[in-house]
FIDO-331759 format. One record per residue (C-alpha): x, y, z; residue in one letter. Coordinates in steps of 0.1 Angstrom, whole numbers. Layout:
# residues N
+-------+-------+-------+---------+
:     x :     y :     z : residuo :
+-------+-------+-------+---------+
:     X :     Y :     Z :       A :
...
+-------+-------+-------+---------+
# end
This chain:
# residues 232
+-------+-------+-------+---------+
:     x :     y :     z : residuo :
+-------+-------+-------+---------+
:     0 :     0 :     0 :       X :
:    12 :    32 :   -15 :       X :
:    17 :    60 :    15 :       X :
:    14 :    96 :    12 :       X :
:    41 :   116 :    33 :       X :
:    33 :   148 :    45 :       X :
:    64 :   172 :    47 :       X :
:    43 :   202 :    53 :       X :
:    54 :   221 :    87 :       X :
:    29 :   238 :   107 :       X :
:    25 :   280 :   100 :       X :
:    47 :   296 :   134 :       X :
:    31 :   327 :   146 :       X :
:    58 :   351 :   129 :       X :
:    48 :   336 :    96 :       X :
:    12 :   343 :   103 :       X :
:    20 :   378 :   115 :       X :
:    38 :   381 :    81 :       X :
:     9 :   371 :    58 :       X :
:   -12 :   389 :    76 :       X :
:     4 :   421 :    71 :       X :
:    11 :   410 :    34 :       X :
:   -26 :   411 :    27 :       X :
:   -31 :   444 :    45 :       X :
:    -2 :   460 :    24 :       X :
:   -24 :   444 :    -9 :       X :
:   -51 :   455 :     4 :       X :
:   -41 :   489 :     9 :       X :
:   -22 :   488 :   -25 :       X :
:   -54 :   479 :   -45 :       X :
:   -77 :   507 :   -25 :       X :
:   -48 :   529 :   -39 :       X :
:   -50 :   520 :   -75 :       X :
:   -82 :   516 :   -79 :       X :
:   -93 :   550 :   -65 :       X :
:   -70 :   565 :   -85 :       X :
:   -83 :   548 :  -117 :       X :
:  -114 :   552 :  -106 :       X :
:  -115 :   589 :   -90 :       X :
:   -93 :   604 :  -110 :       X :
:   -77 :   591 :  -143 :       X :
:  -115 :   577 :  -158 :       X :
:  -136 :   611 :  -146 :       X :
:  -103 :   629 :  -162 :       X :
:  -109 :   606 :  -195 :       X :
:  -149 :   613 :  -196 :       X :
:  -145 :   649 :  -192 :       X :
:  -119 :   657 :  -220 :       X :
:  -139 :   638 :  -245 :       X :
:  -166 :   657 :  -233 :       X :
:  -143 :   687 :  -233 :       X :
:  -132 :   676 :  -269 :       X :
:  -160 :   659 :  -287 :       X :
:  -189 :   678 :  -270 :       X :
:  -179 :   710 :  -258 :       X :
:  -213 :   727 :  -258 :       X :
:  -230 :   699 :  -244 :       X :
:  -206 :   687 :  -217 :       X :
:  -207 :   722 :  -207 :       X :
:  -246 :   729 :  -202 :       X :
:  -256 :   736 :  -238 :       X :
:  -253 :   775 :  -229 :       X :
:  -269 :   803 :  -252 :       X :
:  -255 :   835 :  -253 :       X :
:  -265 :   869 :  -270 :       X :
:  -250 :   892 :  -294 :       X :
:  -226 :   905 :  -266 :       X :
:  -215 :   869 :  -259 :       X :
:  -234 :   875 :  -222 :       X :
:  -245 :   839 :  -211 :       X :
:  -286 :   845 :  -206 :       X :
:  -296 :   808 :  -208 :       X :
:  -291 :   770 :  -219 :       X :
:  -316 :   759 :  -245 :       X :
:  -323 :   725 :  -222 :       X :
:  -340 :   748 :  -199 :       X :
:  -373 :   772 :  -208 :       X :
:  -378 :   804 :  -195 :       X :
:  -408 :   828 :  -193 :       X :
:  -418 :   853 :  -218 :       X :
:  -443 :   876 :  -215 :       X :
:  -441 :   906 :  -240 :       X :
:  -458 :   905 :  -271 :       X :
:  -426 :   911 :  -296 :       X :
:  -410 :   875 :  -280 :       X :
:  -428 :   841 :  -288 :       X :
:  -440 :   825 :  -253 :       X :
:  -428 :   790 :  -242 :       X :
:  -453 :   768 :  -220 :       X :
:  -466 :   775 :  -191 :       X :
:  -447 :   767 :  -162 :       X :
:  -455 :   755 :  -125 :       X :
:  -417 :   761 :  -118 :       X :
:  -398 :   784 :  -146 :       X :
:  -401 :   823 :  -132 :       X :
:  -370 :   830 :  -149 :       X :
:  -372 :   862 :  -176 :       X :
:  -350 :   866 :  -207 :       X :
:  -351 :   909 :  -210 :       X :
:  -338 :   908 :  -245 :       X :
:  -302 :   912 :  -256 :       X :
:  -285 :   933 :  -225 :       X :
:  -281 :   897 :  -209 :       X :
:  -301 :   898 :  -181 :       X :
:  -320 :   871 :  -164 :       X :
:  -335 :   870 :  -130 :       X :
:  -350 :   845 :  -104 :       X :
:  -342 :   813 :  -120 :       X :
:  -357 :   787 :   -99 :       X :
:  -355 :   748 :  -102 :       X :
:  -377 :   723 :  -119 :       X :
:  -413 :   713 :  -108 :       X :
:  -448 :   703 :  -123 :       X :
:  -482 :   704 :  -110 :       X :
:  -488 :   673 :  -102 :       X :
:  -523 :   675 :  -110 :       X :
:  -547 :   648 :  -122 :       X :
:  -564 :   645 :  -160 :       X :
:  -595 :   645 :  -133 :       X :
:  -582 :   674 :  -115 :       X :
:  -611 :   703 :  -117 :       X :
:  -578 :   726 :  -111 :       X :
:  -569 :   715 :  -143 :       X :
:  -601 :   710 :  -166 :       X :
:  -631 :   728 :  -152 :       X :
:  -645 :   749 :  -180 :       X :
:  -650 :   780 :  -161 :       X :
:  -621 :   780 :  -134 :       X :
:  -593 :   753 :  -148 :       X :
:  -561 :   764 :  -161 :       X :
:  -569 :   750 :  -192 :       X :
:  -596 :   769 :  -202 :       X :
:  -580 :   800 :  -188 :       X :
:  -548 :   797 :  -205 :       X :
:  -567 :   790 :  -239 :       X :
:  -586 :   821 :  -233 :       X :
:  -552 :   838 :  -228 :       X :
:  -541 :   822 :  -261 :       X :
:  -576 :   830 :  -283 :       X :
:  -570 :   869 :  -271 :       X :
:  -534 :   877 :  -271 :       X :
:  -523 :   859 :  -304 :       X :
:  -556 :   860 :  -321 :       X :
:  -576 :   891 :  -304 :       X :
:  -608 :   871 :  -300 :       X :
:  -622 :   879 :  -267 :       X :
:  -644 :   849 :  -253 :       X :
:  -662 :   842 :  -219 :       X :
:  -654 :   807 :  -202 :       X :
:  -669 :   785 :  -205 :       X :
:  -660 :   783 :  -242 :       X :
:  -685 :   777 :  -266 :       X :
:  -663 :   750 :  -286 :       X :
:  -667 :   774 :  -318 :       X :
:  -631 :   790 :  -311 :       X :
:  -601 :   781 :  -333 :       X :
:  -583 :   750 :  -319 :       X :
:  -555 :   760 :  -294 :       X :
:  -521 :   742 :  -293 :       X :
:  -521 :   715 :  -263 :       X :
:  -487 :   727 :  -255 :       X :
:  -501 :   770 :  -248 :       X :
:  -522 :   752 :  -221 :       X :
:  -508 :   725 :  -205 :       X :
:  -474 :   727 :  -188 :       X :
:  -447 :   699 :  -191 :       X :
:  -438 :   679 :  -162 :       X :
:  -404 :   691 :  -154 :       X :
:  -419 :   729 :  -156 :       X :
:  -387 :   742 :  -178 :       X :
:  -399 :   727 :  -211 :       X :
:  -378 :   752 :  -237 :       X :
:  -390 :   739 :  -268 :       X :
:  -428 :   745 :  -284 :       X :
:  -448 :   728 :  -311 :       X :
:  -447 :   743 :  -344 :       X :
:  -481 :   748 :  -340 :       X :
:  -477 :   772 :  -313 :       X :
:  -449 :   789 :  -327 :       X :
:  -475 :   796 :  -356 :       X :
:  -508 :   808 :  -340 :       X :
:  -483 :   836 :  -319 :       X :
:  -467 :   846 :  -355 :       X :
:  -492 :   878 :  -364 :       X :
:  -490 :   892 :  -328 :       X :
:  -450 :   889 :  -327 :       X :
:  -448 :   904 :  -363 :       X :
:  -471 :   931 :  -351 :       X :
:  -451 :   940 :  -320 :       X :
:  -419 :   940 :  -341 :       X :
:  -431 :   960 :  -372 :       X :
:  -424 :   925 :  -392 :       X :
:  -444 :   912 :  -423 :       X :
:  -456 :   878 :  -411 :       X :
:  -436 :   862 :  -438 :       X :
:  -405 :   870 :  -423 :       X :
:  -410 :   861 :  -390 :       X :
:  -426 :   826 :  -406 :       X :
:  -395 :   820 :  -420 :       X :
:  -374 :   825 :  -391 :       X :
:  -396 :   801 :  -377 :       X :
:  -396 :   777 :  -401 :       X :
:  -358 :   783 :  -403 :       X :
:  -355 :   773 :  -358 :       X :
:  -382 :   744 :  -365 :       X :
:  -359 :   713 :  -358 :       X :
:  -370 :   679 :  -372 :       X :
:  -374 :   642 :  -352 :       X :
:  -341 :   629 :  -333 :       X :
:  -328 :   605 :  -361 :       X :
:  -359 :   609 :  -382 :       X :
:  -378 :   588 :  -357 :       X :
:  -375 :   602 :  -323 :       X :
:  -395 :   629 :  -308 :       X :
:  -416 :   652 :  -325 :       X :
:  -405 :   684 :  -346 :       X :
:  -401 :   710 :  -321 :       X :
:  -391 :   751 :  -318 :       X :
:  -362 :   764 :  -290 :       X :
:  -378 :   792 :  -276 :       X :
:  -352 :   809 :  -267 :       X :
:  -331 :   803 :  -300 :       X :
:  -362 :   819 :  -317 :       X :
:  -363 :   847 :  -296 :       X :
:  -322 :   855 :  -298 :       X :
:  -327 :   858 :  -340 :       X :
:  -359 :   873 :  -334 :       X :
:  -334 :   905 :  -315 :       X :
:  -308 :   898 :  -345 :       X :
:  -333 :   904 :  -372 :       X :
:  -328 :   933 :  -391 :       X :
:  -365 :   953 :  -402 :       X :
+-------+-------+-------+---------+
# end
């Protein structure tokens, strides 16, 4: 019968006490590396492609005016209210006011909705719901009917997006249909045919995300910066 010999020497105490502080030195060693790779040499990687490849993006997709003053990012709506400027949604959150093309914008505040039902009567009572209120706003402003609420139902059709707001509040882009009902009453204000402020419109009208995604959309803001440039 074949026997098996074992030579193997039980571990002493100092050798214990030596692999034990082995594997705290390689322990240590890996926390090292790995918080540098991870900490600092991959967030350094990200960010100069970003810096690189995506400058505008990776660094809040700012907008500025003809001064080169930073007065917004076109990821983020603000509120318009004068007649010669096209107005965005409305907002439960966005109090923030472009002023035109000195730069200046004021209270920016951060993103909210309403949070209210599609049975809310906050919402859709005829008489006292924002949405009936803001279409009433809409129908007199941009078209200079003046109706009583509720509303008959005979009115031109208002734009879902003039009446409802978005749910992150800071919505910066409108429907092309809502950039068109608002065209006469911005070409008024300005002393423009509607023709030319049509084709600026048409011109800031951007198509589907890869032809697919999305619908086609207007930047507010972008519309309302050439709308400043345009020469009468």
């Amino acid at each position: 019968m074949n026997t098996i010999n074992d030579n193997t020497s039980p571990t002493t105490l100092e050798e214990e006490k030596s692999n034990f502080v082995t594997d705290i030195l390689r322990a240590v060693l890996i926390t090292i590396v790995l918080t540098v790779l991870v900490s600092l040499i991959y967030p350094a990687i990200v960010w100069g492609i970003g810096q690189a490849a995506f400058n505008h993006q990776a660094n809040g997709s700012l907008i500025s005016d003809a001064k080169g003053n930073v007065i917004g990012s076109d990821l983020i709506g603000q509120q318009f209210t004068q007649a010669k400027y096209f107005h965005g949604r409305p907002s439960a959150a966005s109090t923030s006011v472009y002023t035109g093309t000195n730069g200046a914008v004021s209270n920016i505040t951060t993103s909210s909705g309403t949070n209210y039902g599609p049975t809310n009567a906050t919402l859709i009572s005829p008489i006292t719901g924002t949405v009936a209120i803001n279409a009433q706003n809409v129908l007199s402003e941009d078209l200079g009917i003046q109706v009583s609420l509720p509303l008959s139902g005979t009115q031109p059709s208002v734009p879902v997006d003039l009446v409802t707001a978005s749910a992150s509040g800071l919505d910066p882009d409108i429907t092309p249909a809502a950039a068109e009902i608002q065209i006469a009453r911005v070409a008024k204000a300005r002393g423009l045919s509607e023709d030319q402020v049509r084709q600026l419109v048409n011109q800031y009208t951007e198509g589907r995300d890869l032809g697919i995604f999305g619908e086609p959309r207007v930047n507010v803001l972008k519309l309302n910066l050439a709308l400043d440039a345009l020469k009468k």
